[in-house]
C-alpha positions as CSV (number, residue, x, y, z in Angstrom):
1,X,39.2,140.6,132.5
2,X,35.7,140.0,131.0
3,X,36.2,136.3,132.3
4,X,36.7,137.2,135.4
5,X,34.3,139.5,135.9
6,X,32.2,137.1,134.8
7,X,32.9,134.2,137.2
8,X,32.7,136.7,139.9
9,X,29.4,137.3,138.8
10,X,28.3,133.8,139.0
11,X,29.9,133.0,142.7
12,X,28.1,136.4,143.6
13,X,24.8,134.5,142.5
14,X,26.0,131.2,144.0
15,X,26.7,132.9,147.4
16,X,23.1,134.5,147.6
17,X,21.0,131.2,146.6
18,X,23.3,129.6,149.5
19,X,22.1,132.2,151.8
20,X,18.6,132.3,151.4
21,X,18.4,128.6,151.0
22,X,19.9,128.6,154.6
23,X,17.8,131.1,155.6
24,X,15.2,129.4,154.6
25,X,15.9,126.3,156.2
26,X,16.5,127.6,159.3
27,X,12.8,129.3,159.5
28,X,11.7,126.3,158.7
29,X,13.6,124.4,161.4
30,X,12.6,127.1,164.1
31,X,8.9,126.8,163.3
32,X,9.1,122.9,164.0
33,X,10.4,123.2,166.8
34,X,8.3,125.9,168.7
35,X,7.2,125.4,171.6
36,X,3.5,124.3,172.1
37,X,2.8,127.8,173.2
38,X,3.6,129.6,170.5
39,X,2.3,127.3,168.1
40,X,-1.4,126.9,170.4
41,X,-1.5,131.2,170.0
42,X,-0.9,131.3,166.1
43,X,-3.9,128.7,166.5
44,X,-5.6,131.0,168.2
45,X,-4.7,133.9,166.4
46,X,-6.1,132.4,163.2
47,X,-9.3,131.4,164.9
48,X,-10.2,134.1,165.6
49,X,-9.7,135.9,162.5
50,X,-11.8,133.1,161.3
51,X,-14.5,134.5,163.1
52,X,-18.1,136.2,162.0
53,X,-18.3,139.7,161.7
54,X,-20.7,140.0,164.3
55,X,-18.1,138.5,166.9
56,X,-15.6,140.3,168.9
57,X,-12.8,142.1,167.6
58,X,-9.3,142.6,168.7
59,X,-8.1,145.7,168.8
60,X,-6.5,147.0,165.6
61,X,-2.2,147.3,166.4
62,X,-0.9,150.7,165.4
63,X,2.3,151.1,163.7
């Protein structure tokens, strides 16, 4: 029984690394193929975070 608890264990493991490997993959595959839109306003977005204090600020989101 402790065998088999045991392997269970390890294809438990197995089954998770598979899944966030995938996941991972798929995020990655997603982000290269945005369109130019989406990746010209994440451009944008981090511009203007980028900017001076003294510059304009977006308005804060509430959660």
């Amino acid at each position: 029984m402790t065998y088999l608890s045991g392997l269970l264990a390890v294809m438990a493991i197995a089954m998770m690394a598979t899944l966030v490997l995938l996941a991972v993959r798929r995020d990655r595959d997603l982000r290269r193929n945005a369109p130019a839109s989406v990746v010209a306003g994440r451009a944008r977005a981090a511009s203007l975070e980028a900017q001076p204090e003294g510059g304009p600020k977006p308005p804060s989101a509430v959660r």
